[in-house]
C-alpha positions as CSV (number, residue, x, y, z in Angstrom):
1,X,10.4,-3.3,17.0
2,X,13.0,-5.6,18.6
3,X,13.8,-9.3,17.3
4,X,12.0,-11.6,20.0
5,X,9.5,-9.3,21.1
6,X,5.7,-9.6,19.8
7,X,4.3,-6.5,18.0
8,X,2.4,-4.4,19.2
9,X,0.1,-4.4,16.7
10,X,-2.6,-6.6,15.0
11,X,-3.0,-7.3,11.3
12,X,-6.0,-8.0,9.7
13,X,-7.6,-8.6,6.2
14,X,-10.0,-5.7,5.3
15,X,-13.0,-4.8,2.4
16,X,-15.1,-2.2,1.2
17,X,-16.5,-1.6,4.0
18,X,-13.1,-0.6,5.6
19,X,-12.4,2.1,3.3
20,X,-13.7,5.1,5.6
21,X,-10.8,4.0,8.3
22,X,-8.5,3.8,5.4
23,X,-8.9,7.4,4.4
24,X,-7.2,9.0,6.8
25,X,-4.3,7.1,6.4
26,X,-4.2,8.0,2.6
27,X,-4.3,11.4,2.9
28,X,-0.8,10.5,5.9
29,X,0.4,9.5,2.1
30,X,-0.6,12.2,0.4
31,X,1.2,14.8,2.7
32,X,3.9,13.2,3.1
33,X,4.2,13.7,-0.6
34,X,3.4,17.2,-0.5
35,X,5.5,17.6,2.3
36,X,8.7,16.2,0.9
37,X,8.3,17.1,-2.8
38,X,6.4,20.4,-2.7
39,X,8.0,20.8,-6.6
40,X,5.6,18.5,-7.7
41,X,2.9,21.5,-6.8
42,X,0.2,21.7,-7.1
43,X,-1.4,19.3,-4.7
44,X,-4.8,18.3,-5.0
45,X,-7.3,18.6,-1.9
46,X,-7.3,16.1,0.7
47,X,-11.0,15.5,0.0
48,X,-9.9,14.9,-3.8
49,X,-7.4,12.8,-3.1
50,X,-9.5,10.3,-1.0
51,X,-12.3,10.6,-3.4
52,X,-10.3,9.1,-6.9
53,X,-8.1,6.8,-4.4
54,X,-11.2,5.6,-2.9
55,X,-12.7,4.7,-6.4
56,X,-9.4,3.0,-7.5
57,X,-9.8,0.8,-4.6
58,X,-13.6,-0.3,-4.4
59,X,-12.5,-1.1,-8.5
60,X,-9.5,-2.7,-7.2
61,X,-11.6,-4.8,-4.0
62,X,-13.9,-5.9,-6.2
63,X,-11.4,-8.7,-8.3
64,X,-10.1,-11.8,-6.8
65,X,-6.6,-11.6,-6.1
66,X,-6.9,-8.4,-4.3
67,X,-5.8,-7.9,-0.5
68,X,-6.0,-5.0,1.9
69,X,-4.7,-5.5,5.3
70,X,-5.0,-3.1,8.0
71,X,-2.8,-3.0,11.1
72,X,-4.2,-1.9,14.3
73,X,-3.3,-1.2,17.8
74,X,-6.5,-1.4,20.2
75,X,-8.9,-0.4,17.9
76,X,-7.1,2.5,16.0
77,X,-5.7,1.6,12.5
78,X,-2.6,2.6,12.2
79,X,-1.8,1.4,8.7
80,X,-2.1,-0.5,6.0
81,X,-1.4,-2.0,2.7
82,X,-3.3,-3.0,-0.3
83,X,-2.0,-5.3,-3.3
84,X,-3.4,-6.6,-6.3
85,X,-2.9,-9.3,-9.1
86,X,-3.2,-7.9,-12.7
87,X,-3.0,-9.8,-16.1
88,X,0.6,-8.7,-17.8
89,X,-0.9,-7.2,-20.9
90,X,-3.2,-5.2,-18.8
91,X,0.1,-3.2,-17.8
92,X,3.3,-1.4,-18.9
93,X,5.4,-4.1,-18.1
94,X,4.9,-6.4,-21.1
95,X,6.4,-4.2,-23.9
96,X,9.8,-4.0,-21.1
97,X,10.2,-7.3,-19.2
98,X,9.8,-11.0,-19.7
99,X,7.2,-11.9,-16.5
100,X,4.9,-14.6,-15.5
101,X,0.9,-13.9,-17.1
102,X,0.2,-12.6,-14.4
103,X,1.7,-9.3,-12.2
104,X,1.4,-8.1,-8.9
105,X,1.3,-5.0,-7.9
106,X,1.9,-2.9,-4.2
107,X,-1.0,-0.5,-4.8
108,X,-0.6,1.6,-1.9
109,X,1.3,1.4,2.1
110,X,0.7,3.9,4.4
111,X,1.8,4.1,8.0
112,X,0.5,7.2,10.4
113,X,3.9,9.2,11.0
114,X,4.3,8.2,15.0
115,X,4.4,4.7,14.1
116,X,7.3,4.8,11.4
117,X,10.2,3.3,11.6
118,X,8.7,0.2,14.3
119,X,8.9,-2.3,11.6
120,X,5.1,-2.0,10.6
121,X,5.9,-1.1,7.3
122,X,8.6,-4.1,6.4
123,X,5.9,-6.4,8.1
124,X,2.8,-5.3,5.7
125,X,5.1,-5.2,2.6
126,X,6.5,-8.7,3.9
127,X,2.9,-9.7,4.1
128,X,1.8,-8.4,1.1
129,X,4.6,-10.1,-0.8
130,X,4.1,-13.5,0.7
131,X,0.2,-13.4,-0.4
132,X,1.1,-12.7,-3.7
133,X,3.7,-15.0,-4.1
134,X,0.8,-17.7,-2.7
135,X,-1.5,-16.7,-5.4
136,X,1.1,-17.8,-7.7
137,X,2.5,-14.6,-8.9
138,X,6.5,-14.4,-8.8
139,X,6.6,-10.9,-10.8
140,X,5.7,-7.8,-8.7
141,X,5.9,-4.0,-9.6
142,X,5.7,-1.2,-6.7
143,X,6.4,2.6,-7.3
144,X,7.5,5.0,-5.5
145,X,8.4,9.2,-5.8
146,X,12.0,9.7,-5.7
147,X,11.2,12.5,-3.1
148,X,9.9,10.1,-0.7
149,X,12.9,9.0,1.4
150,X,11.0,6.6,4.0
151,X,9.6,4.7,1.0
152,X,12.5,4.5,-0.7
153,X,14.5,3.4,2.1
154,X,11.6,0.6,3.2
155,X,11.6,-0.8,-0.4
């Protein structure tokens, strides 16, 4: 994306209900994984891997703080990002790092492969970041597998 021109997509906040559009672009994650770190083999299924991260986040939409924001273009979602606000003792941080009561965390970004590198992925972590930060939390945690280069380089 260049500086002074809009995007060419559209953001906006997502639920529950979203979470069949957001499957495909989980299992984008998950191959991109396999794909650049086939080491870590086994892989589980596609359908298994949408199945427990599906779970994780109907848990995770379900408490306040949490925030999934899906990008579009037309109506095809092209990616996303989901974040969440967790009390500190209820994570490995506490025993580690001095931090606010409460910590954020980057669950999970995903952008389809075509659309990489167009400044989606800055803006949803940007985006993520800044509704964190308005809910009050100044501590944030987000992993990533050292194998996955486009991550790596984003974050």
């Amino acid at each position: 994306m260049m500086i002074g021109v809009s995007a060419p997509w559209q953001l906006r906040t997502g639920g529950a209900d979203d979470l069949d559009i957001v499957g495909p672009l989980w299992v984008a994650v998950h191959h991109q994984h396999a794909q650049t770190m086939p080491e870590l083999s086994p892989y589980v299924s596609d359908d298994q891997t949408w199945q427990v991260r599906r779970t994780l986040y109907e848990d995770l939409l379900a408490k306040p703080g949490t925030l999934l924001l899906l990008a579009s273009i037309d109506d095809r979602v092209i990616g996303y990002g989901l974040a969440h606000i967790m009390a500190v003792e209820e994570t490995w941080v506490a025993d580690t790092w001095v931090t606010g009561k409460r910590v954020g965390e980057i669950e999970s970004l995903s952008v389809l492969p075509e659309f990489r590198g167009s400044g989606l992925g800055t803006h949803l972590l940007t985006q993520l970041e800044d509704h964190l930060r308005a809910a009050g939390v100044d501590d944030l945690v987000l992993g990533v597998l050292p194998g996955n280069r486009d991550a790596l380089r984003l974050y």
